[in-house]
TILOMI-431413 format. One record per residue (C-alpha): residue in one letter; x, y, z. Coordinates in steps of 0.25 Angstrom, whole numbers, plus 5000, padded with zeros to 4 digits. Layout:
<sites>
AXYZ;...
</sites>
This chain:
<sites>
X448752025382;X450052125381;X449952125396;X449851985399;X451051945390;X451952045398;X451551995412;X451651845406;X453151885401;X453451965414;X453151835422;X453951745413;X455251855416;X454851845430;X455151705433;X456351675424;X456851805434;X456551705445;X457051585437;X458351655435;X458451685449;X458351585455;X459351505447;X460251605449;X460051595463;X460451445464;X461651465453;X461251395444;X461351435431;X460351415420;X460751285411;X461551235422;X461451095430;X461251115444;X462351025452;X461651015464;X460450985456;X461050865449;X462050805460;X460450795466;X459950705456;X460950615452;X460950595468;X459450565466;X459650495455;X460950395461;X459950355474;X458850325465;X459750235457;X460250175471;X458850145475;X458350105461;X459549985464;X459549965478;X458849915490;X458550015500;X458649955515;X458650055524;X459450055538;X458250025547;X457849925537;X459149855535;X459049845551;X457949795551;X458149675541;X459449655546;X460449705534;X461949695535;X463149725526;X464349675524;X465549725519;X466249675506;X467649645511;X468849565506;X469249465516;X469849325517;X469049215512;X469049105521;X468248975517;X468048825524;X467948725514;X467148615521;X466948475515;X466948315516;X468148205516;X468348095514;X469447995520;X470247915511;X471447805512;X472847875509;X473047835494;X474547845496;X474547745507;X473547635499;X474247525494;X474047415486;X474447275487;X474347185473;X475147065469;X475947045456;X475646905453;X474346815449;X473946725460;X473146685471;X472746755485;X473046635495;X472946705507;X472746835514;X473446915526;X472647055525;X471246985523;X470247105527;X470147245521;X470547335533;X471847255540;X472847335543;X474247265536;X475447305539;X476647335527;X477247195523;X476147115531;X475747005522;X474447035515;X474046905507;X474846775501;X474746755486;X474946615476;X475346635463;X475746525453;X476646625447;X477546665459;X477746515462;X478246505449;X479046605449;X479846565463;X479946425458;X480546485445;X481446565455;X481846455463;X482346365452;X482946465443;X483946485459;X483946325459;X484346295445;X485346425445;X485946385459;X486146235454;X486046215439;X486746325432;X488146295435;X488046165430;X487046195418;X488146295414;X489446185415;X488546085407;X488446215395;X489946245397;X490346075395;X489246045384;X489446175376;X490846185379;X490746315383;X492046335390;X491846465397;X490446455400;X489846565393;X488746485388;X488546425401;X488646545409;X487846625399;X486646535399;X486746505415;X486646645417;X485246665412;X484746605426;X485246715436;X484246785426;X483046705426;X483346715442;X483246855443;X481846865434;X481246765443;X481646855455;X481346975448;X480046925447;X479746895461;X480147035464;X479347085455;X478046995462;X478547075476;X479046935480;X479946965494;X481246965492;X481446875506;X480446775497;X481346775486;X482546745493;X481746645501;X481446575485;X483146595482;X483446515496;X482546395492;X481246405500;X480346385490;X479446465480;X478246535489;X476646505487;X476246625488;X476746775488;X476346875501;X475747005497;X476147105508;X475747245513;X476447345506;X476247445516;X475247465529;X473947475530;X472647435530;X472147345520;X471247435512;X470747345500;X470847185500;X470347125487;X470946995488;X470446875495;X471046735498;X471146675485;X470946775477;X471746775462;X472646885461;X473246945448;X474347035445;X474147185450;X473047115459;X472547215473;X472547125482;X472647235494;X472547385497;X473447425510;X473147575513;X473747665526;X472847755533;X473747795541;X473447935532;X472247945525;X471648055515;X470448135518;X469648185504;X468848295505;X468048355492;X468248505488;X467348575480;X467748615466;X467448775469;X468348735483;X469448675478;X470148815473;X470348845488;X470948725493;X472448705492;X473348585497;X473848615509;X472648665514;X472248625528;X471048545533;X470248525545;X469648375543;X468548295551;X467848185554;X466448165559;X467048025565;X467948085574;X467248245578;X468348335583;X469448265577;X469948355567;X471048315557;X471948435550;X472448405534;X472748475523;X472348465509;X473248355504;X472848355488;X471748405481;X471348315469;X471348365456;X469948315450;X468548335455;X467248245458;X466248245447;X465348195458;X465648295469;X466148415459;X467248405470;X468948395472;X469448305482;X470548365494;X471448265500;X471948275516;X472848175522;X472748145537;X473548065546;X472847945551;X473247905565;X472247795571;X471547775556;X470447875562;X470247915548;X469647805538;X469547805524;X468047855519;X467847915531;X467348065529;X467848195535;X467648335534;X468548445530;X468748585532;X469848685525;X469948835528;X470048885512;X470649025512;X470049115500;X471049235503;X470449375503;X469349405496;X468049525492;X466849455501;X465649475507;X464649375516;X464049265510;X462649325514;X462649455508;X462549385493;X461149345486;X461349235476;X460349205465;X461049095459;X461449165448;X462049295455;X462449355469;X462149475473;X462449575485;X461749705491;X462649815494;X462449905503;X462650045496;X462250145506;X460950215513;X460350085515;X460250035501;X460849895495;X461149875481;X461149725474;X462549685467;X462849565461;X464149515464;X464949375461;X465449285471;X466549205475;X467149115483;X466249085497;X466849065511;X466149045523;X465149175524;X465749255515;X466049255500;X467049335489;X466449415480;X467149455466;X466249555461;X465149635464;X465649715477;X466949765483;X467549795495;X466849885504;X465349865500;X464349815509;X463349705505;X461949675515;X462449525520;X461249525527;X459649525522;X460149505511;X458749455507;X457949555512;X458749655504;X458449565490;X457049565492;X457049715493;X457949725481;X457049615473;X455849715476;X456649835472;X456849765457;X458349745461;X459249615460;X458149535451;
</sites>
């Protein structure tokens, strides 16, 4: 038994010998790390966290299915904003046409909706009981001033006794004012002044009273017939020029940050193809549609010939720049409704999922605000195919 315990022991002291050697061989010290050793795993350990969080694709495969990348870049965002108009009658250049006293519409000049009237073309013919009285008040208040007021204030200065003629004068005088509220009066009714003077020179108090064109145009809105009572403050006509006209065009509420006035326009018509008219954004109105969820853009454009007619519709363009911005193709992004994600291509054939958020979108490309940086490549192509594989992996659920 003696013997075998020395040869067990012998054997024991044989290969620590060997142990010690060989350590001592590779420098390595005993309680000590190896370097090498270490740097080792954790590379092992980084590509199988890499693979644990990426889809491997390699290089004949992505041939194969046809994956490309794209660089993330800042560039200038450059979008066309594309929507419907409408054409409208200047506002500025519609005119109304009321009368200021009650009567009776006895006859009319601009008796269709549409006639082109030209500014102080007579439009209708009005009788009003109250405008004859008030000429006839006129013309006798000018008869008895011209013919009894001197005589009614010598009769005052002999029967009163008033020597000077103060009482006479002072009671006389009141008719120059009468006068002037009844001529005030027919001012204030628009009567012509060549018709007033006509009433001072003796030719009678007029039937009627001539409504005419303030201004010309065509004769937009015609309430009034032949015979038709009118009252104070009473449309009788609207006269609009289109020899300019207004074009509204709706802007979508996310779109309206990006468009200016002052901002130019291409706009057409399907009525007339190849003609194309050139604006700019007149005024942008300060409400929205609760209908449309949509702002309304104003354009003016000349309108030589009326080729243009109110409630026709046209199409309008404008070049909306963004500036410079972090973007990437529209392609490259997978939206699940609820967020966006991208693949990035991090080397060796693997793409890794990152969520990213969005911004504004312009033609095929779109601004990113987070997620990526300048530099990084994304797949912009087979897209898909590169999902499904992560959604087999387990990764982007």
């Amino acid at each position: 038994m003696k013997k075998i315990a020395v040869l067990l022991g012998i054997i024991v002291l044989v290969a620590i010998y060997f142990v010690y050697s060989g350590l001592r061989s590779k420098n390595v010290q005993p309680g000590k790390a190896n370097p090498q050793a270490d740097a080792s795993a954790t590379q092992n350990q980084q590509v199988a966290d890499r693979e644990s969080q990426t889809v491997e694709i390699p290089p004949d495969k992505q041939q194969m299915i046809g994956v490309k990348t794209s660089e993330v870049k800042i560039i200038p965002l450059k979008k066309t904003l594309r929507t419907i108009g409408r054409v409208e009658f200047d506002e500025r250049k519609l005119t109304t046409v009321n009368v200021k006293v009650e009567g009776w519409v006895e006859k009319l000049y601009a008796d269709y909706t549409g006639k082109y009237v030209k500014k102080g073309e007579p439009l209708a013919e009005i009788y009003s009981p109250e405008l004859m009285s008030t000429q006839l008040e006129y013309v006798n208040l000018l008869d008895w001033k011209k013919d009894k007021a001197h005589r009614f204030q010598r009769n005052i200065e002999f029967e009163w006794g008033d020597r000077y003629g103060t009482t006479g004068k002072m009671i006389t005088f009141d008719i120059d004012a009468m006068v002037q509220v009844a001529k005030q009066k027919l001012a204030l009714w628009e009567i012509p002044e060549a018709e007033v003077k006509a009433l001072e020179e003796g030719k009678g108090p007029l039937k009627t009273m001539t409504v005419r064109a303030p201004s010309s145009g065509y004769v937009f809105q015609k309430p009034a017939f032949k015979g038709t009572r009118v009252a104070p403050g009473d449309k009788i006509f609207d006269v609009v020029d289109l020899s300019s006209v207004w074009v509204i065009a709706d802007i979508y509420e996310y779109e309206i940050p990006f468009v200016k006035i002052g901002q130019k326009a291409r706009i057409t018509l399907s009525y007339f193809p190849g003609k194309e008219f050139v604006s700019k954004v007149d005024f942008i109105y300060p409400s929205l549609s609760g209908q449309t969820r949509t702002a309304k853009a104003r354009f003016v454009l000349p309108n030589p010939g009326l080729l243009l007619k109110p409630q026709m519709f046209a199409n309008v363009e404008m070049e909306l720049d963004l500036g410079q911005k972090l973007a990437i193709p529209a392609t490259t992004v997978l939206d699940t409704g609820t967020r966006q994600v991208v693949y990035v291509d991090v080397g060796d054939g693997f793409f890794a999922p990152r969520q990213v958020k969005l911004g504004d979108r312009a033609e095929d490309m779109v601004e990113v605000i987070a997620g990526l940086k300048a530099g990084e490549k994304v797949a912009s192509s087979a897209v898909f195919l590169i999902d499904s594989e992560a959604k087999l992996k387990g990764l982007n659920q």
